[in-house]
C-alpha positions as CSV (number, residue, x, y, z in Angstrom):
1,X,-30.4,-10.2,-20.2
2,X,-29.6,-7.0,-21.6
3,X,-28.9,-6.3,-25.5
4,X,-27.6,-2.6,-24.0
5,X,-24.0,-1.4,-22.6
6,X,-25.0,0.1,-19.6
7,X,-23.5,3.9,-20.0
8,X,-21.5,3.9,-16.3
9,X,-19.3,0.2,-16.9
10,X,-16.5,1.5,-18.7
11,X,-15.3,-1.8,-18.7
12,X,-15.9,-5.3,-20.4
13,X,-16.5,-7.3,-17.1
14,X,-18.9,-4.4,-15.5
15,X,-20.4,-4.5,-19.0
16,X,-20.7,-8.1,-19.2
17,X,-21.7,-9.0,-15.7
18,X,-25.0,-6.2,-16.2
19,X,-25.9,-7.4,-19.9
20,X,-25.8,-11.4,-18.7
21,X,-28.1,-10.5,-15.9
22,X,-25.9,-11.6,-13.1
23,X,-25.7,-8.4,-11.1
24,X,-28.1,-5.8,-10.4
25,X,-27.6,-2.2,-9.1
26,X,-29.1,-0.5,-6.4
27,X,-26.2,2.7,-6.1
28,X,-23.5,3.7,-6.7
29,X,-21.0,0.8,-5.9
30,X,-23.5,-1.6,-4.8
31,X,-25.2,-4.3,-6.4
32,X,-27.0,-7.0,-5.7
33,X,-26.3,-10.9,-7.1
34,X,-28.7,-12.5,-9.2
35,X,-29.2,-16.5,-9.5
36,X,-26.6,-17.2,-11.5
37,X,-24.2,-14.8,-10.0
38,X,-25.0,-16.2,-6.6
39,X,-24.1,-20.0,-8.2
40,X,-21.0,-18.6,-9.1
41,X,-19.8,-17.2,-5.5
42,X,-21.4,-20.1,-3.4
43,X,-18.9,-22.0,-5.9
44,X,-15.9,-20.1,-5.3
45,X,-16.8,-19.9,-1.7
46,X,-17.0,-23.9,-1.8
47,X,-13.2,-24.0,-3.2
48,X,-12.3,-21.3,-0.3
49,X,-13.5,-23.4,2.6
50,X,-12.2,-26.4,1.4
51,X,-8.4,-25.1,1.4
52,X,-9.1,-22.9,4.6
53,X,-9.9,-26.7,6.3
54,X,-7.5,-28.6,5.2
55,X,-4.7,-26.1,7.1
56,X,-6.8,-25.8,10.4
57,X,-9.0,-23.4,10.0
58,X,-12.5,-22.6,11.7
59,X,-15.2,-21.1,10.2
60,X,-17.3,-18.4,12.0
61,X,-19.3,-15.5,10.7
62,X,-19.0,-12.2,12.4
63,X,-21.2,-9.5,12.6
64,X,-21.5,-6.9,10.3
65,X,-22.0,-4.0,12.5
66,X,-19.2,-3.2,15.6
67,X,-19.2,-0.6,18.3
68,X,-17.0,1.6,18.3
69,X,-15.6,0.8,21.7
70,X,-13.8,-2.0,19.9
71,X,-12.1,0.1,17.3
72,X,-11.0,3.2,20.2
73,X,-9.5,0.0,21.8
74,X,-7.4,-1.4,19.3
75,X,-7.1,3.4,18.2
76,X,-7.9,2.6,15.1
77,X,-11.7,4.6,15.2
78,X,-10.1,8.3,14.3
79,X,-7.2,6.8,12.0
80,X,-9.9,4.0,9.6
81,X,-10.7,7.5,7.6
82,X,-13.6,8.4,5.4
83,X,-14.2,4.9,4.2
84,X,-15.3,3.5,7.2
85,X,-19.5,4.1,7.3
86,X,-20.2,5.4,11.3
87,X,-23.6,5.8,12.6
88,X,-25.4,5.7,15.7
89,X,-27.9,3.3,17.1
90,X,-30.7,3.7,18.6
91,X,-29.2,4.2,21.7
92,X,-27.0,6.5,20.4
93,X,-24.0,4.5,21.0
94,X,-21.2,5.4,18.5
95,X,-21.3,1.8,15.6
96,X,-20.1,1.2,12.4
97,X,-20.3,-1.1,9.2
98,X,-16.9,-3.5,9.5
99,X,-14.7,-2.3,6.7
100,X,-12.2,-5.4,8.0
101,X,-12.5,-7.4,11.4
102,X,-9.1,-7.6,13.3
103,X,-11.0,-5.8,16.3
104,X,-13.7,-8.1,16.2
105,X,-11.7,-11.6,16.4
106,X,-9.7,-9.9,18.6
107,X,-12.0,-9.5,20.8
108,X,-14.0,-13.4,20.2
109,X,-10.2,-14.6,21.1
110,X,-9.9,-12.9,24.3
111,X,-12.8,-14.7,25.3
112,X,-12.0,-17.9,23.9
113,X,-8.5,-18.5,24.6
114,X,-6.3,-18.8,28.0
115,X,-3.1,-20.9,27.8
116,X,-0.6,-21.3,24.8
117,X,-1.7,-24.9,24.5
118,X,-4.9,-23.6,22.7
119,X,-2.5,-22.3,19.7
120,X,-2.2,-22.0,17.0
121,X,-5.9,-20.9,16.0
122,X,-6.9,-19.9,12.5
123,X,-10.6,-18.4,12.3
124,X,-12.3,-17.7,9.2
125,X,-15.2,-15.9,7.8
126,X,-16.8,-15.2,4.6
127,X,-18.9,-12.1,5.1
128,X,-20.0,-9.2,3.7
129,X,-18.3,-5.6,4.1
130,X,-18.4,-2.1,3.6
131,X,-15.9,0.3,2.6
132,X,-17.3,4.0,1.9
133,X,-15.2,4.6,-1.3
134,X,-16.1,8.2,-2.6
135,X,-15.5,6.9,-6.1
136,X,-16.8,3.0,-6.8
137,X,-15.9,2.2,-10.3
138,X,-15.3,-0.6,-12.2
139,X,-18.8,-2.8,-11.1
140,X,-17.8,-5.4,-8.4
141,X,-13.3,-4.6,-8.6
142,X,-14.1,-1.5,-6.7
143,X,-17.9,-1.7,-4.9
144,X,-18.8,-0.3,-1.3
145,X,-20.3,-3.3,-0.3
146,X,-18.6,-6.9,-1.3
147,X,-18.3,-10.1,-0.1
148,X,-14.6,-11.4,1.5
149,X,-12.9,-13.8,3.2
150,X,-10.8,-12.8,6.3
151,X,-8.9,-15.4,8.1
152,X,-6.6,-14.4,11.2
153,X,-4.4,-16.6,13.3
154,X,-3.2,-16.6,16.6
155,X,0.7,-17.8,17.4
156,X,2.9,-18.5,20.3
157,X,5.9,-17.5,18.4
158,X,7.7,-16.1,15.1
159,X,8.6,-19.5,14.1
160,X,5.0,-20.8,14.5
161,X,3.6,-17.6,12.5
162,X,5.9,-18.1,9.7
163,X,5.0,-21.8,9.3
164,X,1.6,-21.0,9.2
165,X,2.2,-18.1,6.7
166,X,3.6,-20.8,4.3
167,X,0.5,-23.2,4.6
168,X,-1.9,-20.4,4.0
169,X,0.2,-19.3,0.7
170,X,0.3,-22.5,-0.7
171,X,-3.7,-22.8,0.0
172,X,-4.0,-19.7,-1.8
173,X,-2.1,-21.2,-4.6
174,X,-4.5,-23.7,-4.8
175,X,-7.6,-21.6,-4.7
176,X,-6.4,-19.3,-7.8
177,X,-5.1,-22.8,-9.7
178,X,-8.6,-24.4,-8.8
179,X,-10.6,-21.0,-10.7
180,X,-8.0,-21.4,-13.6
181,X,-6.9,-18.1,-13.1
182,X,-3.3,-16.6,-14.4
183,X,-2.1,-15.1,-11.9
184,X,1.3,-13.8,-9.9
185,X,1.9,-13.7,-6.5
186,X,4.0,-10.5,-5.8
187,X,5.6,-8.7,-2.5
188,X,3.4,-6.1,-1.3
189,X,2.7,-3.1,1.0
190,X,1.2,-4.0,4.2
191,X,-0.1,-0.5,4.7
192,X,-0.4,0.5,8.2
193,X,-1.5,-2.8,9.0
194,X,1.6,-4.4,9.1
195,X,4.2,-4.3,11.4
196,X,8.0,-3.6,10.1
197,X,9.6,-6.5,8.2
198,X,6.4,-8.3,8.0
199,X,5.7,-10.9,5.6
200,X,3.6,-10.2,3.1
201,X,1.9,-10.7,-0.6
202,X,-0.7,-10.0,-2.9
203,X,-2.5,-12.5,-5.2
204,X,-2.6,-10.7,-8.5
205,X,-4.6,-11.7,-11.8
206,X,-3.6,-10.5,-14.8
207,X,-5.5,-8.2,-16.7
208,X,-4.8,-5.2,-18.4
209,X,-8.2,-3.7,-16.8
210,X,-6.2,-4.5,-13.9
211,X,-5.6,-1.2,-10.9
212,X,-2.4,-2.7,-9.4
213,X,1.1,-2.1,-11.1
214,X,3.1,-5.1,-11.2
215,X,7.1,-5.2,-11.6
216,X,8.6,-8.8,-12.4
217,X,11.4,-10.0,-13.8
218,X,11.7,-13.2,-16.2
219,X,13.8,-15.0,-13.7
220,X,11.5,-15.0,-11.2
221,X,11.0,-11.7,-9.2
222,X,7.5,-10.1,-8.8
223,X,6.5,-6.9,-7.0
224,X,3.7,-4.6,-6.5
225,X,5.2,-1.3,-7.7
226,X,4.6,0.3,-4.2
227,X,7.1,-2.1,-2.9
228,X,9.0,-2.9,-6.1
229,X,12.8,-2.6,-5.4
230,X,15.1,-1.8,-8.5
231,X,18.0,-0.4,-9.4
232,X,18.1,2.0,-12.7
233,X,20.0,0.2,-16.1
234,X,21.9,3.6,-16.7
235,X,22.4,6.7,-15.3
236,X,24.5,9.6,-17.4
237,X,26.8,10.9,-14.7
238,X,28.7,14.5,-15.1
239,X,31.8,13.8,-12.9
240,X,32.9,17.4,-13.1
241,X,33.3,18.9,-10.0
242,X,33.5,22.7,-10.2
243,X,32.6,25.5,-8.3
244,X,28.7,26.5,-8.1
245,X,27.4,28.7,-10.6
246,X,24.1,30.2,-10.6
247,X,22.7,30.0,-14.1
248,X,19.0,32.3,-15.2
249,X,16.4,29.7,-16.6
250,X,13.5,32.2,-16.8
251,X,10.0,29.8,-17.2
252,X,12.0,26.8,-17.0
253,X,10.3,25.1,-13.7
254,X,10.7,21.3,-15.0
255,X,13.9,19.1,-14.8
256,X,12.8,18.2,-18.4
257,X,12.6,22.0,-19.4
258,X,16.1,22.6,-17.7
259,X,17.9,19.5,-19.2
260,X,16.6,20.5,-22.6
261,X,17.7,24.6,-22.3
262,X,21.2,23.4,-21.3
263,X,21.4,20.2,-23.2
264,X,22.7,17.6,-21.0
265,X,20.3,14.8,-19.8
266,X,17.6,15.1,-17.6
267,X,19.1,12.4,-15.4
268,X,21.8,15.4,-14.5
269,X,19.0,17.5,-12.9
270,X,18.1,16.8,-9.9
271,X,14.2,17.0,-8.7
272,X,13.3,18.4,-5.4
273,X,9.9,17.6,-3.6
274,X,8.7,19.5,-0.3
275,X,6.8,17.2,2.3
276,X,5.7,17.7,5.7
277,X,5.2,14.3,7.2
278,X,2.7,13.2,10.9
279,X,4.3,11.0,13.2
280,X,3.0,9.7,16.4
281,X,0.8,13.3,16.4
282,X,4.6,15.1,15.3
283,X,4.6,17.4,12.3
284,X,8.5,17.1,10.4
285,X,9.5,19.2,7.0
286,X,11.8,17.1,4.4
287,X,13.3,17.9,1.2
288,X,13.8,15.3,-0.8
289,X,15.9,14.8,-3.8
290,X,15.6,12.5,-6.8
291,X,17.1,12.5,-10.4
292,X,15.5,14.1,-12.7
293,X,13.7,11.9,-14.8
294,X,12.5,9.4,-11.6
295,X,9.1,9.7,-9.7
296,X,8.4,9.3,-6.1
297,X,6.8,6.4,-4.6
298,X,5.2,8.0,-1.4
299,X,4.6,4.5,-0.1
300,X,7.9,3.7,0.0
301,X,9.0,7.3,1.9
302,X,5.9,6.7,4.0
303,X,6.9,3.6,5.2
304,X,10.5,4.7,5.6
305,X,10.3,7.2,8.0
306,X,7.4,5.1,10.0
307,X,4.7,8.2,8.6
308,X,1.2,7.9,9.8
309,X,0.7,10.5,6.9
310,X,2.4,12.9,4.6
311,X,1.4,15.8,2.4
312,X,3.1,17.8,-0.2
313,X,4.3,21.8,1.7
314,X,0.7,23.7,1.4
315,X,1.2,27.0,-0.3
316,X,0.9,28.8,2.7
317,X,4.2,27.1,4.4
318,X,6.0,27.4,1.0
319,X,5.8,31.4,0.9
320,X,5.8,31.2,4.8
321,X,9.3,29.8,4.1
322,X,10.1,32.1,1.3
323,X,10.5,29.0,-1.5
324,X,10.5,29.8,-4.9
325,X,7.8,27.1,-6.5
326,X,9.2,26.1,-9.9
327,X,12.7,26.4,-8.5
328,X,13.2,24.8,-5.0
329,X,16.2,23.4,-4.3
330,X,18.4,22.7,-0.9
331,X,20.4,26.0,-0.9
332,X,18.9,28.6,1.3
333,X,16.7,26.5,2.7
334,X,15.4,26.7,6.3
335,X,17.1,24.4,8.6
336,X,13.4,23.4,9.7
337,X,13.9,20.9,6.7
338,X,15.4,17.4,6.9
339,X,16.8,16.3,3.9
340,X,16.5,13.1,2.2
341,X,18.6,12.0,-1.1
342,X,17.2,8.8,-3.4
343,X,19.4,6.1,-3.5
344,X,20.3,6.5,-6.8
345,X,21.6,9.7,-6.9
346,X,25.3,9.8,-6.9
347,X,26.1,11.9,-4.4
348,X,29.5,12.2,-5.4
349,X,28.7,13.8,-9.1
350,X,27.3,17.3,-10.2
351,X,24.0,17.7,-11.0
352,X,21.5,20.9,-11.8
353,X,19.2,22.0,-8.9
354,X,17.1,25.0,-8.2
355,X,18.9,28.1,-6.6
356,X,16.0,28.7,-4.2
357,X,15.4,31.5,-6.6
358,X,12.7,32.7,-9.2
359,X,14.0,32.0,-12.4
360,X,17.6,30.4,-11.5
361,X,19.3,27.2,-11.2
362,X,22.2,26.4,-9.7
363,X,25.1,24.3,-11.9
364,X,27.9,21.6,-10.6
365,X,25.7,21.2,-7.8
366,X,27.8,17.9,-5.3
367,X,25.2,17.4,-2.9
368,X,28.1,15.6,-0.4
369,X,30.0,18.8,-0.6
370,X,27.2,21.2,-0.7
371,X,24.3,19.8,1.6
372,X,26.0,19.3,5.4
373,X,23.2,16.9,6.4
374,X,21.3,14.4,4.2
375,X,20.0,10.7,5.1
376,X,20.3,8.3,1.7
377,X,16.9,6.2,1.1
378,X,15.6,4.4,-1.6
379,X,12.2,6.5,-2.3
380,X,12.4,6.1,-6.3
381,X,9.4,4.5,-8.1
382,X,10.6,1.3,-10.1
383,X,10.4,1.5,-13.8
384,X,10.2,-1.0,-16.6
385,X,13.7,-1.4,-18.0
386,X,15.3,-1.3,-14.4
387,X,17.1,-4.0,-13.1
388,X,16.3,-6.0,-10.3
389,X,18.7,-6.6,-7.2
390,X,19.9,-9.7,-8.7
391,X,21.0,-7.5,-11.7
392,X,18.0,-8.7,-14.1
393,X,15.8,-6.7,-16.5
394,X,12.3,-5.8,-15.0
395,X,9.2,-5.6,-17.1
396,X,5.8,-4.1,-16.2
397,X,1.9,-5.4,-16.3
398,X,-1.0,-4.8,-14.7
399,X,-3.2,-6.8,-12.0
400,X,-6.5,-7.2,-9.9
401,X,-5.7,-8.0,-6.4
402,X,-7.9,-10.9,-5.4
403,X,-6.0,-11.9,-2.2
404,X,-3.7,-10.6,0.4
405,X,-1.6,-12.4,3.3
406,X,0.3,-10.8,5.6
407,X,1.9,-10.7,9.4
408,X,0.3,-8.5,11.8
409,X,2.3,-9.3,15.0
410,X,1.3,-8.3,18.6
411,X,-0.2,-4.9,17.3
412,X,-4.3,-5.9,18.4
413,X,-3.5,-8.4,21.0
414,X,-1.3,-5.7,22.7
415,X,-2.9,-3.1,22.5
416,X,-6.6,-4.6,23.0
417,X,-5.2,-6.4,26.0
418,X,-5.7,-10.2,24.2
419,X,-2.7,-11.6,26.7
420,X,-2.8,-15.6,27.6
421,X,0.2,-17.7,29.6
422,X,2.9,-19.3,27.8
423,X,4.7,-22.2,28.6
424,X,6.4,-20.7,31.4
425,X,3.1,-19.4,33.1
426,X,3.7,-15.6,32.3
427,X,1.5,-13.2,30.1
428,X,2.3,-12.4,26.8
429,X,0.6,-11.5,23.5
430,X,-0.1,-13.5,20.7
431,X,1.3,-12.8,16.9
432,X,-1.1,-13.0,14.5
433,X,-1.7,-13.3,10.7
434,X,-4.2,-11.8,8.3
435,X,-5.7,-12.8,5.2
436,X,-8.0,-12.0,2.6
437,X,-9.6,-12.9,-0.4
438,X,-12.1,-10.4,-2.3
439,X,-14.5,-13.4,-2.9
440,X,-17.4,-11.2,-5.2
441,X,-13.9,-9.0,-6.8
């Protein structure tokens, strides 16, 4: 043990963990586990295996290390990004550490399975893995190298996935009740894992150390805030509707600056974002328009438009265009742009925009009278004091995701060829599922 705080664990657990002498580091974001650490996982492990059993599943352990013929199979080798650690072996054959294992399985079911009548099959590990993070923090919540569960089943149908999904939420119910944990179970971005529509949730613990952003309301709704859905309490509307009128705010490039200089709210201003967005190798330009005083969740406009990527304009495309930074706004704007309004903008009042224009505004701007094409999303980021969809007041607290369920579909057994018969004799893909639990986290 160690009477010392150790300078880099800024917070109590890293601080703890190091002091007790249950952890020990080797770099940055990876640490090896001491006896009594390693009681405490083979533990939790213990409780893991026990719920994964009593739903059907199978334990095997994976390797570690995969070609990366398996991941150009599935596409995902060029797409995985910076955090996936590639090297080459001795015979210089492209590998890598698994950051996650959907190839992998994929590939073990292929050679296990044949007919429909083998389904449904839920396989299980609990391995180590390795994600490259260019900033580890926070001791074991955010290491390179950590120990998890991953489970993935295999389904003849939608019906059959979506009973299964229910067994292995309740069994992580159990697992979190069993560790006397408080915790919230909360909708959640699949990320690009996930096919539209998917089911999906995170297993959060509270904690205000916690990374996650969690939107709930008392009657029973729970959200991370990349997915959170939530309509604002109040909104100050100016019904007006006159002609446009260009008014000089010299310095004034915030909606808060401009509300205050012409003192209406800053929920009559309305903010506009530039973006240029990648789609199936496809480069698209959008405006997009929120109210004032709302932020953007790029999850949620990511996911909208089906984006493999987006990025704000670069400087050289915003004077390429001839936009005024500080003052961008949908007049005199190339038609190169698509235009997207948040949902909760009224489209029907007046707002304040920028004229396009250094050091000018536009007033009584109707964005259904003045814009000829727009598409209406929700984009908005939820805030505490919205409402939910059920009209009920939402609060905000923080989490540590420990676990994650969700729906893959037929996107690796398509596209790595993992076809069997069904009943009828004819080839199709499998659905599958995908779980985790960050066992050391």
């Amino acid at each position: 043990t160690y009477k010392e705080v150790p300078a880099e664990a800024k917070i109590l657990s890293h601080q703890l963990l190091i002091r007790a002498g249950l952890i020990h580091k080797t770099a940055a974001g990876i640490y090896s586990y001491m006896p009594l650490a390693l009681r405490v996982i083979e533990k939790i492990k213990n409780i893991i295996r026990h719920e994964m059993d009593e739903i059907g599943g199978a334990e095997i352990l994976m390797s570690m290390v995969t070609p990366a013929d398996l991941w150009k199979e599935s596409g995902r080798w060029d797409k995985m990004g910076s955090e996936m650690l590639k090297f080459k072996d001795a015979g210089l054959r492209d590998m890598c550490l698994s950051p996650t294992n959907e190839e992998t399985v994929t590939d073990i079911f292929k050679e296990l399975v044949s007919s429909y009548k083998q389904l449904p099959l839920y396989l299980y590990q609990i391995n180590t893995k390795f994600r490259d993070e260019i900033r580890p923090r926070f001791g074991l919540m955010r290491g390179r190298e950590f120990i998890m569960k991953d489970g993935y089943s295999f389904h003849l149908d939608t019906q059959d996935m979506d009973r299964f999904y229910v067994d292995i939420y309740k069994a992580y119910e159990n697992i979190f009740t069993q560790m006397g944990l408080e915790f919230s179970i909360v909708e959640a971005d699949g990320g690009a894992m996930a096919y539209p529509g998917a089911k999906t949730h995170e297993f959060q613990v509270i904690a205000d150390e916690g990374e996650d952003d969690l939107i709930y309301s008392k009657e029973g709704y729970a959200a991370n805030l990349e997915k959170a859905q939530t309509k604002r309490s109040e909104v100050s509307l100016n019904q007006n509707i006159n002609a446009l009128e260009k008014v000089e705010t010299k310095n004034l490039e915030t909606c808060a600056d401009v509300a205050k200089f012409l003192n209406i709210p800053t929920s009559q201003t309305l903010k506009s974002l530039l973006y240029t967005i990648t789609k199936e190798e496809q480069e698209s330009h959008y405006l997009l328009l929120l109210l004032g005083d709302d932020e953007l969740n790029e999850i949620k406009f990511k996911n909208a438009l089906g984006a493999e990527s987006l990025n704000m304009l670069t400087p050289k495309l915003l004077e390429s265009y001839q936009i005024a930074k500080g003052y961008i706004g949908p007049q005199k704007l190339s038609s190169d742009f698509k235009i997207i309004i948040d949902s909760e903008v009224n489209v029907d009042s007046s707002f304040i925009v920028g004229a396009n224009e250094y050091h000018f505004h536009l007033k009584n701007f109707v964005p259904r009278r003045d814009i000829a094409s727009f598409e209406v999303l929700d984009i908005r980021q939820a805030q505490e004091g919205d409402l939910d969809l059920n009209g009920n007041k939402v609060f905000k607290r923080r989490g540590i995701e420990v676990g994650h369920i969700f729906q893959l579909g037929e996107k690796y057994t398509k596209s790595m060829s993992a076809v069997i018969s069904n009943n009828e004799g004819k080839p199709f893909a499998p659905l599958m599922g995908c779980y985790g639990i960050g066992v050391t986290r």
